[in-house]
The first five atom37 places (N, CA, C, CB, O) and aatype in JSON, in Angstrom:
{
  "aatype": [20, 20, 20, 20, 20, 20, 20, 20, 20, 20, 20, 20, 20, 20, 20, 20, 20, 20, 20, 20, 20, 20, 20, 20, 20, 20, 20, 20, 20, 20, 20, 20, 20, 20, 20, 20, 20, 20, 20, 20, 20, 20, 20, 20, 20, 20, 20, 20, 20, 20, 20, 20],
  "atom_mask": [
    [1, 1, 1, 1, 1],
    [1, 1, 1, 1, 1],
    [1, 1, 1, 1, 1],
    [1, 1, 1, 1, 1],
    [1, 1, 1, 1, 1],
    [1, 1, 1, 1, 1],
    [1, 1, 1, 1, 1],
    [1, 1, 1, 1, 1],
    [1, 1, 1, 1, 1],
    [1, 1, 1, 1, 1],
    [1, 1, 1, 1, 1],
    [1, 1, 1, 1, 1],
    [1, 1, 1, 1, 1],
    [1, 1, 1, 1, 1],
    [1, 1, 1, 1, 1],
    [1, 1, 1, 1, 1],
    [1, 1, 1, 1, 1],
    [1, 1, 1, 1, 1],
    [1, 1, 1, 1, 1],
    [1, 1, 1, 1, 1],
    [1, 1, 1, 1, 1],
    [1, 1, 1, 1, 1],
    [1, 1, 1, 1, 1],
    [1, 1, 1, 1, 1],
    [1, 1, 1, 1, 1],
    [1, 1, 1, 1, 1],
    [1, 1, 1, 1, 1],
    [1, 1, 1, 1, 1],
    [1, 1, 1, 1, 1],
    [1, 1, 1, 1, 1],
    [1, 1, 1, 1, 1],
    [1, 1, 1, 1, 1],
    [1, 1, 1, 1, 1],
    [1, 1, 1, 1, 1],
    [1, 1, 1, 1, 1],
    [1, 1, 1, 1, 1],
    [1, 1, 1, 1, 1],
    [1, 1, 1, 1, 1],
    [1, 1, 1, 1, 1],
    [1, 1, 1, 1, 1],
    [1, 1, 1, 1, 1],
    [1, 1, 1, 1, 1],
    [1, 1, 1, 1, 1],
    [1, 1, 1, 1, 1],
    [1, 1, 1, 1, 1],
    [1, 1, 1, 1, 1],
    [1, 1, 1, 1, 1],
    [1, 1, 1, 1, 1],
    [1, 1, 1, 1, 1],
    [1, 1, 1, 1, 1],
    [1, 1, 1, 1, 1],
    [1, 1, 1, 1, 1]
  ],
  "atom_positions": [
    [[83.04, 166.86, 32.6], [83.04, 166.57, 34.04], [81.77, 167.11, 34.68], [84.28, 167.18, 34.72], [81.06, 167.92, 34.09]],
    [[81.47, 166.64, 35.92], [80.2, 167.22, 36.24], [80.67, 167.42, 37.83], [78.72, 166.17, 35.88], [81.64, 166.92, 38.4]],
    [[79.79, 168.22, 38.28], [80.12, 168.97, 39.4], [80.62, 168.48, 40.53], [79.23, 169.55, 39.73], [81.44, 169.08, 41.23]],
    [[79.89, 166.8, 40.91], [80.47, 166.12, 41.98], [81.84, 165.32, 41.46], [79.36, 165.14, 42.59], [82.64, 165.0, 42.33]],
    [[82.11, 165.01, 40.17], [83.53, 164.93, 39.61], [84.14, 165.69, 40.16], [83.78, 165.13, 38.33], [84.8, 165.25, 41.11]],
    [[84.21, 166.86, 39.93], [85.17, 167.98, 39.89], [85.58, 167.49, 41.25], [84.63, 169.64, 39.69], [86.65, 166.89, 41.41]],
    [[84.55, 167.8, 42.43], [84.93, 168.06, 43.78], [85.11, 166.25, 44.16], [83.57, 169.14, 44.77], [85.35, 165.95, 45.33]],
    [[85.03, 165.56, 43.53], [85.74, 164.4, 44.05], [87.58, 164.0, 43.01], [84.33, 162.97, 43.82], [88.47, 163.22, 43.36]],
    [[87.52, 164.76, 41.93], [88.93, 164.62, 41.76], [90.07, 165.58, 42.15], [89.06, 164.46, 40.56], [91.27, 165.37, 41.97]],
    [[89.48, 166.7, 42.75], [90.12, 167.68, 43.51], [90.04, 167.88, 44.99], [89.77, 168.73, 43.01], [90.49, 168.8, 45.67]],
    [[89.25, 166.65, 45.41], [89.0, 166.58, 46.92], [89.96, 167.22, 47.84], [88.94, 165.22, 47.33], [89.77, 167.8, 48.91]],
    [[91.29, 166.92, 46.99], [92.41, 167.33, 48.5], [92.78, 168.57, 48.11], [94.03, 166.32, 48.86], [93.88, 169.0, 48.41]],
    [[92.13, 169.1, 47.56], [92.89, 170.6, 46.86], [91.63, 171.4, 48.05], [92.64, 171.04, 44.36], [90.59, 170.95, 48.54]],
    [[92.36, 172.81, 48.19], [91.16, 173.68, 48.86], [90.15, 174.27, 48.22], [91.57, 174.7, 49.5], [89.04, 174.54, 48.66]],
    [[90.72, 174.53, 46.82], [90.03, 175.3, 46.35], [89.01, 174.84, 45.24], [90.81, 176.16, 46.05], [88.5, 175.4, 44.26]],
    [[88.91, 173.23, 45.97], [88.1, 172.43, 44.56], [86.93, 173.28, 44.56], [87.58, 170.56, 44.69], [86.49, 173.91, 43.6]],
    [[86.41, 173.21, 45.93], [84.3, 173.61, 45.98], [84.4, 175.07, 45.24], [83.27, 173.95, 48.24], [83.42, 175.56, 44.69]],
    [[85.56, 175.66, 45.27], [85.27, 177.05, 44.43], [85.79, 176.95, 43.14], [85.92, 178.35, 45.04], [86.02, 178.04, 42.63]],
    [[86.07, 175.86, 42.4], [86.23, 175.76, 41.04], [84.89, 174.83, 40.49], [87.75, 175.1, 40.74], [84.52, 174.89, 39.32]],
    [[84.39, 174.19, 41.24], [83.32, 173.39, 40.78], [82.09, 174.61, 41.01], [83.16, 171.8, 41.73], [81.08, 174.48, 40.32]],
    [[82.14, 175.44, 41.68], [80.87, 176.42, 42.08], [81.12, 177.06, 40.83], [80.86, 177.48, 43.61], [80.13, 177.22, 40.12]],
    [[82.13, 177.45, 40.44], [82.6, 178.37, 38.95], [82.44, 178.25, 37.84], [83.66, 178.52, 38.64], [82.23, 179.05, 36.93]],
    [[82.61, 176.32, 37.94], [82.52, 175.59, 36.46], [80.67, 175.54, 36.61], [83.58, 173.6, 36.33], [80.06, 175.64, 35.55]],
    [[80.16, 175.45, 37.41], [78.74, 175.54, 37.04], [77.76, 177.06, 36.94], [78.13, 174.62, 38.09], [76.6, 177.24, 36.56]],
    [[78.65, 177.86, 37.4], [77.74, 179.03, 37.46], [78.06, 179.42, 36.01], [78.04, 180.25, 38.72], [77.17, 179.94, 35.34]],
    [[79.3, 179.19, 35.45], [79.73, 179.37, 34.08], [78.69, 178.55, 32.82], [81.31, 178.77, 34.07], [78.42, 178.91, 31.67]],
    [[78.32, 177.45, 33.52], [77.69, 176.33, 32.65], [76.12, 177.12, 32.31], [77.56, 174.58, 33.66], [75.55, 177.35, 31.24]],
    [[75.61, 177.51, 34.13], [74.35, 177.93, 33.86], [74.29, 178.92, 32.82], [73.77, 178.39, 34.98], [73.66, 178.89, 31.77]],
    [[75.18, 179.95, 33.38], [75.79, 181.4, 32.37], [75.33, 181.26, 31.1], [77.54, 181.58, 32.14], [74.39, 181.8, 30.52]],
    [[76.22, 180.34, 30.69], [75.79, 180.32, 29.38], [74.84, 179.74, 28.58], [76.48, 180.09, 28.93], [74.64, 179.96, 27.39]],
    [[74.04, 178.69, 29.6], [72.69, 177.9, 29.08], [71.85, 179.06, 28.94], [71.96, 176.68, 30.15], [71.29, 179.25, 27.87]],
    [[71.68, 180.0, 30.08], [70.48, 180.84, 30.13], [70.85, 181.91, 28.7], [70.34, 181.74, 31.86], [70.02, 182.5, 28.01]],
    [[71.79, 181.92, 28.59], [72.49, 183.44, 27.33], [71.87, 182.47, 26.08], [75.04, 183.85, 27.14], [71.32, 183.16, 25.22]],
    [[71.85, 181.24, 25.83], [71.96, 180.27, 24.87], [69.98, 180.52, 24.64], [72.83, 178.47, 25.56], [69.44, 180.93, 23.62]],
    [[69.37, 180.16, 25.77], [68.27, 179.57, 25.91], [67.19, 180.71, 25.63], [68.21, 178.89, 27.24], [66.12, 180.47, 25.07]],
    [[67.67, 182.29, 26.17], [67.37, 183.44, 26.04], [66.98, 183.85, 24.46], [68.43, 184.12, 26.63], [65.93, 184.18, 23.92]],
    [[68.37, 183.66, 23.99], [68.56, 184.44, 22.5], [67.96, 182.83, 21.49], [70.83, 185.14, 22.1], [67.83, 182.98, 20.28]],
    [[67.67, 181.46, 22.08], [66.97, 180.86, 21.5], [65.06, 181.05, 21.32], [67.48, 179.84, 22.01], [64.22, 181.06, 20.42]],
    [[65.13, 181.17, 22.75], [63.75, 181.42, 22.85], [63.11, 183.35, 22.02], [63.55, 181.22, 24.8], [62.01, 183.62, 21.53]],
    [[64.11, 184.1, 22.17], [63.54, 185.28, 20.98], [63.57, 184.75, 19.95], [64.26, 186.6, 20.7], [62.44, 184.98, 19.51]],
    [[64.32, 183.92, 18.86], [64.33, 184.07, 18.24], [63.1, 182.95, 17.65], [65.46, 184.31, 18.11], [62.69, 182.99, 16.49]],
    [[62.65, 182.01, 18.63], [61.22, 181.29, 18.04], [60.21, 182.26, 18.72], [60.9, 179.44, 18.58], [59.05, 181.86, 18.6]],
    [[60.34, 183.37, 19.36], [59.11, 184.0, 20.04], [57.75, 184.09, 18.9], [59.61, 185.67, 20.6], [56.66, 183.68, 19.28]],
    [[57.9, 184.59, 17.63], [56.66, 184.49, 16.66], [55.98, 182.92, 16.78], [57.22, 184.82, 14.95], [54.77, 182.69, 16.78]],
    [[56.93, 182.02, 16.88], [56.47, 180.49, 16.9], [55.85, 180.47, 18.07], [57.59, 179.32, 16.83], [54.69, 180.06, 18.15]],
    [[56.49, 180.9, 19.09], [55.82, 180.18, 20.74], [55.46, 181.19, 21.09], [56.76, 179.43, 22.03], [56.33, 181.81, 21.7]],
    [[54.06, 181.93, 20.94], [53.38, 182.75, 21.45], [52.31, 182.6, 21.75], [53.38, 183.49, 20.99], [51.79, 182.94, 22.82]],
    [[51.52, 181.72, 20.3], [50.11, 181.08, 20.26], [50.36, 179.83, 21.4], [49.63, 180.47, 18.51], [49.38, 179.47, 22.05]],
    [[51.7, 179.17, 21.63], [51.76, 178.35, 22.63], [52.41, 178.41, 23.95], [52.11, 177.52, 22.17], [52.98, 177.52, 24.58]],
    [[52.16, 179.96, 24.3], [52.76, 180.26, 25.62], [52.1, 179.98, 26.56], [53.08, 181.41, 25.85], [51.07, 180.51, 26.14]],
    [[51.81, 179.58, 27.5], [51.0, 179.6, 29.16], [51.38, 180.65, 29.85], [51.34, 178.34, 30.24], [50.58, 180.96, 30.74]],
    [[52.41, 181.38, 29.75], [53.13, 182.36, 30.94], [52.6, 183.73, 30.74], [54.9, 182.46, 30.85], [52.97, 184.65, 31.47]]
  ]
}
């Protein structure tokens, strides 16, 4: 489901906008935990090709 799903199949509920704010802060949560411990672990690879 994606975020404007959520809050359009729970429209009449109150507490949709705070389950869809949840289901994505959860989503980011774990992209960044994912993306983090991906990116150490190519850090020897992407160093010679860092810009930052």
């Amino acid at each position: 489901l994606t975020w404007g799903g959520i809050i359009w199949i729970f429209n009449t509920q109150i507490f949709a906008y705070r389950i869809a704010v949840g289901t994505m802060t959860l989503f980011v949560i774990i992209g960044l935990v994912i993306l983090l411990k991906w990116k150490r672990e190519l850090k020897p690879i992407n160093e010679q090709f860092s810009t930052v």
